[in-house]
C-alpha positions in Angstrom: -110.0 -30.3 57.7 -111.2 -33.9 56.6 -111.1 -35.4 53.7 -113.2 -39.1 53.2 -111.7 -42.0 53.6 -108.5 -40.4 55.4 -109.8 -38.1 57.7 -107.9 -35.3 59.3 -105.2 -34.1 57.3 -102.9 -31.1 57.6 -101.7 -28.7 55.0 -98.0 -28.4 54.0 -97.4 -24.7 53.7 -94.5 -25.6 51.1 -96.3 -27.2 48.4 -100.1 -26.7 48.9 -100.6 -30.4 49.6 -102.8 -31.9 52.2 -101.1 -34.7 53.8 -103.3 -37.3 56.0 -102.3 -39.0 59.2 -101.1 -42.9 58.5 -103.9 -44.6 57.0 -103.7 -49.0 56.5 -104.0 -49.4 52.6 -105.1 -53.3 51.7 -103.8 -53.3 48.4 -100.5 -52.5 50.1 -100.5 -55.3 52.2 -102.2 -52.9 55.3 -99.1 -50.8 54.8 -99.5 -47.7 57.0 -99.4 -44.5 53.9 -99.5 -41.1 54.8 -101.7 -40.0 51.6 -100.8 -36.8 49.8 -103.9 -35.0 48.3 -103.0 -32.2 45.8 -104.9 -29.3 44.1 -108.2 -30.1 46.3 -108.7 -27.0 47.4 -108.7 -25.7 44.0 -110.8 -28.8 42.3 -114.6 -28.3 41.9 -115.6 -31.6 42.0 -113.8 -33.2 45.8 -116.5 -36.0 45.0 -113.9 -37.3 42.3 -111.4 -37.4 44.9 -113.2 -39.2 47.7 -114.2 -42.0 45.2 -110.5 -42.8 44.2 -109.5 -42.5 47.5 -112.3 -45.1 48.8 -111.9 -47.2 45.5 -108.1 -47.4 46.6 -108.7 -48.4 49.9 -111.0 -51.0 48.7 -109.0 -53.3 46.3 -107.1 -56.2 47.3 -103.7 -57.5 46.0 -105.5 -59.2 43.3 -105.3 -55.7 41.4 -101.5 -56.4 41.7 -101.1 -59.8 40.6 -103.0 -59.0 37.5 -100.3 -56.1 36.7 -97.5 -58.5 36.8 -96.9 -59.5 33.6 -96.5 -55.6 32.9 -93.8 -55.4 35.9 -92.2 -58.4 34.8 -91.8 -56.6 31.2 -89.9 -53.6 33.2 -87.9 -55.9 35.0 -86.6 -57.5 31.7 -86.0 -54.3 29.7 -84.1 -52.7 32.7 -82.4 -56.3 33.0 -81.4 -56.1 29.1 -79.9 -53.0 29.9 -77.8 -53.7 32.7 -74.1 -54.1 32.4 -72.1 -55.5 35.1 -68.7 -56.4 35.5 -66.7 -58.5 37.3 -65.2 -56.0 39.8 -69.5 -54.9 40.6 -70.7 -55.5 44.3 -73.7 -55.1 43.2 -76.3 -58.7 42.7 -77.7 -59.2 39.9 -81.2 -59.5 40.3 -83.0 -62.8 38.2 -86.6 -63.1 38.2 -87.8 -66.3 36.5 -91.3 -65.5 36.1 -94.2 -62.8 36.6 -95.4 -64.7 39.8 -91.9 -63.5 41.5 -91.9 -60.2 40.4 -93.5 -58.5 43.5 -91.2 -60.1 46.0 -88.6 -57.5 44.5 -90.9 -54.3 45.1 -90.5 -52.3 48.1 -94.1 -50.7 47.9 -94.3 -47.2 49.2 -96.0 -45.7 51.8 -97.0 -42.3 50.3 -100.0 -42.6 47.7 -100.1 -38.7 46.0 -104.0 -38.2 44.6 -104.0 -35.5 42.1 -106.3 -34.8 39.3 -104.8 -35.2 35.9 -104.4 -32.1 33.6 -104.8 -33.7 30.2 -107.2 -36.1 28.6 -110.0 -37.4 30.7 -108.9 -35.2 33.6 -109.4 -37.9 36.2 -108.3 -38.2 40.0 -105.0 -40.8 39.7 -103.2 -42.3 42.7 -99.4 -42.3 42.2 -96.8 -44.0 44.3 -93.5 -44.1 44.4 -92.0 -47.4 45.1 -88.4 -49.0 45.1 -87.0 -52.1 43.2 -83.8 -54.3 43.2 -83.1 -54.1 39.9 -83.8 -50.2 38.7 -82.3 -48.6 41.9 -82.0 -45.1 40.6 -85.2 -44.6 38.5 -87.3 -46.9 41.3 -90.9 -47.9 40.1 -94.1 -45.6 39.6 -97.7 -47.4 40.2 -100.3 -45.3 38.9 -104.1 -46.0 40.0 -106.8 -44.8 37.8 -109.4 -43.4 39.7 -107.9 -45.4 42.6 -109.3 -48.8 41.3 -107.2 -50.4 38.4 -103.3 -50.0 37.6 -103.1 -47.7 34.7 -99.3 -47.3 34.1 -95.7 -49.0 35.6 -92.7 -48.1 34.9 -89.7 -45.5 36.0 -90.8 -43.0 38.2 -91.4 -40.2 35.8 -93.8 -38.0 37.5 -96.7 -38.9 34.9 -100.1 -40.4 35.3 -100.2 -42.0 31.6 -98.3 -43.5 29.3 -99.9 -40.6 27.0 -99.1 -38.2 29.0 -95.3 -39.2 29.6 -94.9 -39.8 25.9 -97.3 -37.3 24.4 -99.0 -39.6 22.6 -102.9 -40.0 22.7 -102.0 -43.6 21.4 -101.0 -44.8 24.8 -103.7 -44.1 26.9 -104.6 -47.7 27.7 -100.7 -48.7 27.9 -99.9 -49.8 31.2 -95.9 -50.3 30.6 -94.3 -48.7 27.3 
């Protein structure tokens, strides 16, 4: 089967998901990403999913940048929250200003599309990515329909801020 924008993929019998073969992703730096399509079978509109998917393969790192004063935010409440003695191995991480923020982001390489079940019922790109100083919890980008950051933080699963928190409220917060 093919899907626009990341051609063949393959269904994983385990979860329902349609995984794609390696695909270069600009806003990623032309990282390779093998992306995870779910509930498209299902979905009667696949038009919503081919427009995030191309929208996402058509920004730049400029969509990024502008989300790093949001990053930097999570950095400084996990920072506030970190306790480390003198005995620790571990480095503490400092990061002086938003512009640094990325270098201490280990994008990932598996961008999960999936329609949102609650409030506008969008298609959202999620990915799961890793940063020095939130090790166990990591970092979650979320993409509204592929073209704009939407929500960072923890990796919680969630597309929104609303949705994580249940609170209609949130729907335009980016980091909470």
């Amino acid at each position: 089967m093919e899907i626009p924008g990341i051609g063949t993929v393959t269904k994983n019998k385990l979860y329902g998901w349609y995984c794609s073969q390696p695909v270069p992703v600009p806003v990623l730096g032309g990282k390779p990403c093998t992306f995870i399509v779910e509930g498209y079978d299902s979905d009667q509109n696949k038009d919503d999913f081919h427009t995030a998917i191309a929208n996402f393969l058509r920004i730049g790192r400029s969509v990024l940048n502008e989300a790093a004063p949001h990053l930097f935010q999570y950095y400084q409440d996990c920072k506030e929250g970190m306790e480390y003695d003198d005995d620790d191995d571990d480095e503490q991480v400092e990061i002086s200003t938003p512009d640094d923020v990325w270098r201490f982001v280990h994008l990932g390489n598996e961008p999960m599309v999936t329609r949102r079940h609650h409030g506008d019922k969008g298609i959202y790109i999620s990915l799961e990515c890793g940063c020095d100083w939130e090790e166990e919890h990591g970092l979650q980008i979320v993409f509204k329909n592929g073209s704009q950051i939407n929500k960072i933080g923890p990796y919680d699963g969630h597309l929104t801020n609303s949705d994580a928190y249940d609170d209609p409220s949130l729907e335009n917060v980016i980091y909470q």
